[in-house]
N, CA, C and O atoms as CSV, one atom per row, in Angstrom:
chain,resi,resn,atom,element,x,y,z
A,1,UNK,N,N,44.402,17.096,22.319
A,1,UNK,CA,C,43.447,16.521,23.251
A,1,UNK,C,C,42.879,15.232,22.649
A,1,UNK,O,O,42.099,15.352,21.705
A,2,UNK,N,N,43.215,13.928,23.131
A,2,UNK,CA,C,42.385,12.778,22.924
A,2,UNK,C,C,40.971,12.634,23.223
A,2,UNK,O,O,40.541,12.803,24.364
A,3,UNK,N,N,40.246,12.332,22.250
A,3,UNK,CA,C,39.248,12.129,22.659
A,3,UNK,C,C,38.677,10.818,23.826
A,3,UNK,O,O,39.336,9.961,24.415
A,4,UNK,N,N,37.371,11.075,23.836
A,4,UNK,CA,C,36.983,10.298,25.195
A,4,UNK,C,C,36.144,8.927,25.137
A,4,UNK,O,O,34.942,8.881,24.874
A,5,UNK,N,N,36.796,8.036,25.365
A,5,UNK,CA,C,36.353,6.434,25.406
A,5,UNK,C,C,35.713,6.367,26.342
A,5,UNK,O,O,36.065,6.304,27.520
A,6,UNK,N,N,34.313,6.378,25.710
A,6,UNK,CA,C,33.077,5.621,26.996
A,6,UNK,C,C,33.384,3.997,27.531
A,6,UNK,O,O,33.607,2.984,26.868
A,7,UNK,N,N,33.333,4.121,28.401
A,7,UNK,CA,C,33.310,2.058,28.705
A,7,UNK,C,C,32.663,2.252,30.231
A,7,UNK,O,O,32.625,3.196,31.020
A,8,UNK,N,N,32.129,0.746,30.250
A,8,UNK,CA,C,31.070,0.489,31.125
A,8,UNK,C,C,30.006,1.430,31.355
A,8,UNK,O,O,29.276,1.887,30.476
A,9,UNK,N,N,29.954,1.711,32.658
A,9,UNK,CA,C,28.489,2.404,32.961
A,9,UNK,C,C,28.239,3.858,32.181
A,9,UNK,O,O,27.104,4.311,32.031
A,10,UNK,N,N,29.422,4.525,31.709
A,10,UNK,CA,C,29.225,5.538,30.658
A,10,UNK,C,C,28.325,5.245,29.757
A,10,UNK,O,O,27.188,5.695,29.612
A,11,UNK,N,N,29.112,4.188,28.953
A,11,UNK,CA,C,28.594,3.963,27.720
A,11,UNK,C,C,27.417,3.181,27.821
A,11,UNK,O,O,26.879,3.069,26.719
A,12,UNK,N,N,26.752,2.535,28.836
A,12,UNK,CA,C,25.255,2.335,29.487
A,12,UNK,C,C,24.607,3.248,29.333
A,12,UNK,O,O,23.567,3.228,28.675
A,13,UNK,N,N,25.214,4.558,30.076
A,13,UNK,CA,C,23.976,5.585,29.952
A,13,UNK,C,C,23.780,6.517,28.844
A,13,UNK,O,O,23.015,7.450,28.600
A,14,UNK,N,N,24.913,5.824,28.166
A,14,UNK,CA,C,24.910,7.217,27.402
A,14,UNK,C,C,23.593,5.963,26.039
A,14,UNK,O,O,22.448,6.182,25.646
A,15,UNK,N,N,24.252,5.150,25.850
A,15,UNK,CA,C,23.061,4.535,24.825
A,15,UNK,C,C,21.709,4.506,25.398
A,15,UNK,O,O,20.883,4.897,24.573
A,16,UNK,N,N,21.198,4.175,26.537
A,16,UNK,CA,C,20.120,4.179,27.416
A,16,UNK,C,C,19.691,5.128,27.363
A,16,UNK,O,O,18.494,5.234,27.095
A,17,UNK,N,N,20.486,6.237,27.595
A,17,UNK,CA,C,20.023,8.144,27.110
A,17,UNK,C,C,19.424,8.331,25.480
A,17,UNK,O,O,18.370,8.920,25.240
A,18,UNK,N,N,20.122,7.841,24.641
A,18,UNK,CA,C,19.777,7.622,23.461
A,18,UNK,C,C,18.542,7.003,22.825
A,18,UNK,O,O,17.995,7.392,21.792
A,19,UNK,N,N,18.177,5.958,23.615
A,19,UNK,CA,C,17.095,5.313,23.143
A,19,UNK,C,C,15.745,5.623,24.185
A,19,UNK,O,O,14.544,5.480,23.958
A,20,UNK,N,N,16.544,6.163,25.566
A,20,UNK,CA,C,15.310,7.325,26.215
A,20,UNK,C,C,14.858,7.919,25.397
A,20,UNK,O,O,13.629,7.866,25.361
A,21,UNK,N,N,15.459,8.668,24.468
A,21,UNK,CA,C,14.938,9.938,23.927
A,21,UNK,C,C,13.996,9.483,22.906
A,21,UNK,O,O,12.871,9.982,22.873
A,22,UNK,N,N,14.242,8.855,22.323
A,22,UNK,CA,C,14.295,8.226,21.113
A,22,UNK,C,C,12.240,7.521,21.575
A,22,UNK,O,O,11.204,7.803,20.973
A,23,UNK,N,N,12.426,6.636,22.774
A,23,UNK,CA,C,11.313,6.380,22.899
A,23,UNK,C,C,9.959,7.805,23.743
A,23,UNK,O,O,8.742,7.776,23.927
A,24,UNK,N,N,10.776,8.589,23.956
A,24,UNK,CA,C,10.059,9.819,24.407
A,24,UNK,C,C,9.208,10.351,23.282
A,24,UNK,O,O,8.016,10.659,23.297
A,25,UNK,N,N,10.364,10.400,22.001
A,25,UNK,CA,C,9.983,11.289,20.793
A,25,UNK,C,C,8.993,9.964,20.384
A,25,UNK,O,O,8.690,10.518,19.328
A,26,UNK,N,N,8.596,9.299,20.350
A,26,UNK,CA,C,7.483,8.367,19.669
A,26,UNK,C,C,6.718,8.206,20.345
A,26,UNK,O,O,5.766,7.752,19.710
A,27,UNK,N,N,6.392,8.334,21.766
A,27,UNK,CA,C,5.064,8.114,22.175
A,27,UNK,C,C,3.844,8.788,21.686
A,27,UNK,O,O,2.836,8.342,21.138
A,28,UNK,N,N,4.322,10.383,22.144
A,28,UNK,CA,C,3.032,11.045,21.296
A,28,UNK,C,C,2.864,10.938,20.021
A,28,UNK,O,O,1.749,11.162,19.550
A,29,UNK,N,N,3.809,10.617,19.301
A,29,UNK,CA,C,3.176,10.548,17.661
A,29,UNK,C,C,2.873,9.073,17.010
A,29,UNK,O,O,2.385,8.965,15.885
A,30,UNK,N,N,3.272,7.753,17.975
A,30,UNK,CA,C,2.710,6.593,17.230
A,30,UNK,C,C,1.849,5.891,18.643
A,30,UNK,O,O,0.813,5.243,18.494
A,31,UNK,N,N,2.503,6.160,20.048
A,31,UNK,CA,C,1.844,4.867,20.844
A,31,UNK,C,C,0.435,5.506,20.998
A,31,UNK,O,O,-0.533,4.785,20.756
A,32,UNK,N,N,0.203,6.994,21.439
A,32,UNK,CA,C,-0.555,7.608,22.070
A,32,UNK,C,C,-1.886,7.554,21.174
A,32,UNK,O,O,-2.832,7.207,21.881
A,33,UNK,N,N,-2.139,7.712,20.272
A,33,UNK,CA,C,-3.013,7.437,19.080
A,33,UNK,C,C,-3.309,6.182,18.912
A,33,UNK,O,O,-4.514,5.939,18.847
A,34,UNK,N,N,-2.307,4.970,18.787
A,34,UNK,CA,C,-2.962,3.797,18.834
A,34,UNK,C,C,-3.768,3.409,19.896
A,34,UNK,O,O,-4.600,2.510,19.768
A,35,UNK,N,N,-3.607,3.955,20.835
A,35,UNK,CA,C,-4.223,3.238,22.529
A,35,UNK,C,C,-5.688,4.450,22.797
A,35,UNK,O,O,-6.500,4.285,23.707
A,36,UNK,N,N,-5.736,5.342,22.030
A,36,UNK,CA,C,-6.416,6.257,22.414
A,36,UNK,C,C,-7.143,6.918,21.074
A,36,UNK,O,O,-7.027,8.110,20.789
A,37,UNK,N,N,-8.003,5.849,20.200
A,37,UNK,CA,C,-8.459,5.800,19.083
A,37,UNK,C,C,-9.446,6.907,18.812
A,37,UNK,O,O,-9.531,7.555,17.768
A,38,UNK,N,N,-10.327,7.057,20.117
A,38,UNK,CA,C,-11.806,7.891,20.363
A,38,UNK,C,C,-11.599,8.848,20.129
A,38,UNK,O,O,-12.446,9.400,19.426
A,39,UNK,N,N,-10.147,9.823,20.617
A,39,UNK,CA,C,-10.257,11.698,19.803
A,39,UNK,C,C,-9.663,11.550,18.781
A,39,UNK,O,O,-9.757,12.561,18.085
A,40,UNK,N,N,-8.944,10.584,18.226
A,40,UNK,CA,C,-8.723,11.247,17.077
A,40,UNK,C,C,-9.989,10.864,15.876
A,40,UNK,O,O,-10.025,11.180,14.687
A,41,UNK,N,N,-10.909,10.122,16.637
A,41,UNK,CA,C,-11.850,9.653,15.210
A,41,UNK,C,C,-13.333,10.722,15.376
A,41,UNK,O,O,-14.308,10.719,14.624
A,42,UNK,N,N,-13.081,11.709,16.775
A,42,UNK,CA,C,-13.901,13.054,16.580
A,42,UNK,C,C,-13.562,13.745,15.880
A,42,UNK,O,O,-14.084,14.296,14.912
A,43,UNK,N,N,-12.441,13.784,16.412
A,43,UNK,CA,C,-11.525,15.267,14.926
A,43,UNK,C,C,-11.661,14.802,13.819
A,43,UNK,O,O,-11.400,15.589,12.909
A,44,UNK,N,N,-12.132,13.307,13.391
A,44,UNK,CA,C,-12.246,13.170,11.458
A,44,UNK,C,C,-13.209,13.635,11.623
A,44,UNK,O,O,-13.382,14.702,11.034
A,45,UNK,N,N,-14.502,13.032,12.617
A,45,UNK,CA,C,-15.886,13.741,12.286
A,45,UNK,C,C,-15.411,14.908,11.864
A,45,UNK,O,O,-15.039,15.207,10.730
A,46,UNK,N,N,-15.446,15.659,12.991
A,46,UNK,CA,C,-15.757,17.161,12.727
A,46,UNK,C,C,-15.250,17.830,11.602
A,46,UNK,O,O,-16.001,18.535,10.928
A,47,UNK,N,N,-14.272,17.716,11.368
A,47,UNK,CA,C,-13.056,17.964,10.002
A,47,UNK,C,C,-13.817,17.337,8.678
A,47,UNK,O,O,-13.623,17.796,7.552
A,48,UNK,N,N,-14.618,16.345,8.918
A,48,UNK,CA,C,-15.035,15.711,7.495
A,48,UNK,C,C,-16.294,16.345,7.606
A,48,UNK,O,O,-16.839,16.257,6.505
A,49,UNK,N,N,-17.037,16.961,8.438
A,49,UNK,CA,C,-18.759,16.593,8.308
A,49,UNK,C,C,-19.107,17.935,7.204
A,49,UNK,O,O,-18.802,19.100,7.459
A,50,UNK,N,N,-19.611,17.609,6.299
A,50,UNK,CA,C,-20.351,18.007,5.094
A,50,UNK,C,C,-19.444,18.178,4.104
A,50,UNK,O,O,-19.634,19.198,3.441
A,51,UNK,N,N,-18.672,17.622,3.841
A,51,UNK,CA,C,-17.657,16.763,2.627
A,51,UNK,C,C,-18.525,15.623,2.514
A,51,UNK,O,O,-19.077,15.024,3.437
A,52,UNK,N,N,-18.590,15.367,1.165
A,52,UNK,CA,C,-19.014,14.550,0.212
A,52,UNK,C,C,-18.043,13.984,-0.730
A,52,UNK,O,O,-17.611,14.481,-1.770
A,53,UNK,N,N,-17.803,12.973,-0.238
A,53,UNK,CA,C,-16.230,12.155,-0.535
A,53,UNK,C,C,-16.869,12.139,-2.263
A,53,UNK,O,O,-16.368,13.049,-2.924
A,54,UNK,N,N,-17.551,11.538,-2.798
A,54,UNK,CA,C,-18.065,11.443,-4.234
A,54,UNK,C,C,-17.764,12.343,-5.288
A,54,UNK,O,O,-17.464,12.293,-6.481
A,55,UNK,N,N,-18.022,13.469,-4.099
A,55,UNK,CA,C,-17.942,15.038,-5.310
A,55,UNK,C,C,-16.141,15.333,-5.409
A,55,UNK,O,O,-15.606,15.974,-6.315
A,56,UNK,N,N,-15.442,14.707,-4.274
A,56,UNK,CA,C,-14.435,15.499,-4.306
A,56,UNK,C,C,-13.393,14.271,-4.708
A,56,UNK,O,O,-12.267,14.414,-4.232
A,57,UNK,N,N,-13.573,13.265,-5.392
A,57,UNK,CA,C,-12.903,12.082,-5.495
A,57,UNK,C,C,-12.332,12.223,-6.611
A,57,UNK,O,O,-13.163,12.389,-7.504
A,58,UNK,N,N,-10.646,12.234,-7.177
A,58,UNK,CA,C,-10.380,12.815,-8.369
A,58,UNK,C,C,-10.390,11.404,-9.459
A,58,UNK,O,O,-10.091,10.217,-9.327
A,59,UNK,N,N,-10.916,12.278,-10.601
A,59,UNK,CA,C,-10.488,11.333,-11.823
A,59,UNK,C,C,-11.359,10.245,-11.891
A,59,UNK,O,O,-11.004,9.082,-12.082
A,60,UNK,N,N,-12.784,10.734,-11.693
A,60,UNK,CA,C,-13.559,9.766,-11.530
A,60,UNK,C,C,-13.808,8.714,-11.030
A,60,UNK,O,O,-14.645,7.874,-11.362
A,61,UNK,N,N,-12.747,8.722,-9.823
A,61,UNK,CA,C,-12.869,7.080,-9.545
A,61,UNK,C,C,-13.498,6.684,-8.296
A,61,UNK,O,O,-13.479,7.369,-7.273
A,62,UNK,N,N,-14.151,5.354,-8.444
A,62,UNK,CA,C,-15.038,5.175,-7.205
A,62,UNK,C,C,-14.116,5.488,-5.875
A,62,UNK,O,O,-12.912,5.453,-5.620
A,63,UNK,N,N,-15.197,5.779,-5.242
A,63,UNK,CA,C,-14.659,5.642,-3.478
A,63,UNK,C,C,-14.562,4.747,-2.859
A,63,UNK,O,O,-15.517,3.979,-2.747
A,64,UNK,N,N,-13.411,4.528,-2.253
A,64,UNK,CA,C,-12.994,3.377,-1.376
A,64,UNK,C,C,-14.340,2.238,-0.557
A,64,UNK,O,O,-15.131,2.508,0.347
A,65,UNK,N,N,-14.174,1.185,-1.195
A,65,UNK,CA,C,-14.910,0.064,-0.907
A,65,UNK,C,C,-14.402,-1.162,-0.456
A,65,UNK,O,O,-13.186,-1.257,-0.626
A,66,UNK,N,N,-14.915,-2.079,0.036
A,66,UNK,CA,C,-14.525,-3.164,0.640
A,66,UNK,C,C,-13.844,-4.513,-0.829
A,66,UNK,O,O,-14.533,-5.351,-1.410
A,67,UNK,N,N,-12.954,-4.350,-0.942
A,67,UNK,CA,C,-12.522,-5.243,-2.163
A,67,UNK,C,C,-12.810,-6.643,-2.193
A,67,UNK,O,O,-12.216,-7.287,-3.057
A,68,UNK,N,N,-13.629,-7.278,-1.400
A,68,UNK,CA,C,-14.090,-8.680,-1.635
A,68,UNK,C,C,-15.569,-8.269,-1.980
A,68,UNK,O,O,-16.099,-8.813,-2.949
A,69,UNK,N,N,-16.376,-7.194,-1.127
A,69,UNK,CA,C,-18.048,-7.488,-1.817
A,69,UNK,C,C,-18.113,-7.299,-3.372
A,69,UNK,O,O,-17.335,-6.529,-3.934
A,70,UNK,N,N,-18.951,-7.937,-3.976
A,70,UNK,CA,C,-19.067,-7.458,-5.423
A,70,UNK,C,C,-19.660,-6.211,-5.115
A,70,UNK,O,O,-20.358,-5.737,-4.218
A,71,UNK,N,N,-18.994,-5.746,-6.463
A,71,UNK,CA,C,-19.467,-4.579,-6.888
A,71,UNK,C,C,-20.943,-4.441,-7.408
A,71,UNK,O,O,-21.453,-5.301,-8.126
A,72,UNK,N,N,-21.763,-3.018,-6.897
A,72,UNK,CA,C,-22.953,-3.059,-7.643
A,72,UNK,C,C,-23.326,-2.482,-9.071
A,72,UNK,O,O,-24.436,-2.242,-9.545
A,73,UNK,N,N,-21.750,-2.294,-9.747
A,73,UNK,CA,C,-22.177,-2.531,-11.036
A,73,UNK,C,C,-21.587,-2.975,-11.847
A,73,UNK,O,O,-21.499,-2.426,-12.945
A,74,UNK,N,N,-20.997,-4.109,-11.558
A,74,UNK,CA,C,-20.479,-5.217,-11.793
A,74,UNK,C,C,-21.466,-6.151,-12.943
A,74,UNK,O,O,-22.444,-6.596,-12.342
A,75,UNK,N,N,-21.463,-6.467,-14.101
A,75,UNK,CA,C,-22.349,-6.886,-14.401
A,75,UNK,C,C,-22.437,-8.451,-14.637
A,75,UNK,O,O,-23.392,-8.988,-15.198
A,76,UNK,N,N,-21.117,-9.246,-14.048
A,76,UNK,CA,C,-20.876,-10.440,-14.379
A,76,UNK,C,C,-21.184,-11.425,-13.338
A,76,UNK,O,O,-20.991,-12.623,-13.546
């Protein structure tokens, strides 16, 4: 049995099918979140609230800060 040579409108749908899917499987996990910022930044609330980033920061090191303000203990 030879196999089967897509040409023209086959092989249209069949890549078009392919990159259907393809853009199906990414909406919910990259577009849907970018366009729709507001629940996912409840669920940090709620998930973060009474964590104390300080206490739980390993290896002593400061917590994430804005890298242009000086630092306040900076002594130079």
């Amino acid at each position: 049995m030879a196999p089967t040579v897509l040409k023209g409108r086959n092989y249209a749908l069949l890549i078009g099918g392919i990159v259907g899917i393809i853009g199906l499987a990414c909406y919910p996990i990259i577009v849907h979140p970018m366009m729709n910022p507001e629940q996912y930044k409840k669920v940090q609330q709620m998930n973060r609230a009474g964590i104390k980033q300080e206490e739980i920061q390993p290896g002593n090191m400061r917590v994430w800060s804005d890298p242009f303000k000086p630092r306040p203990d900076d002594k130079g």
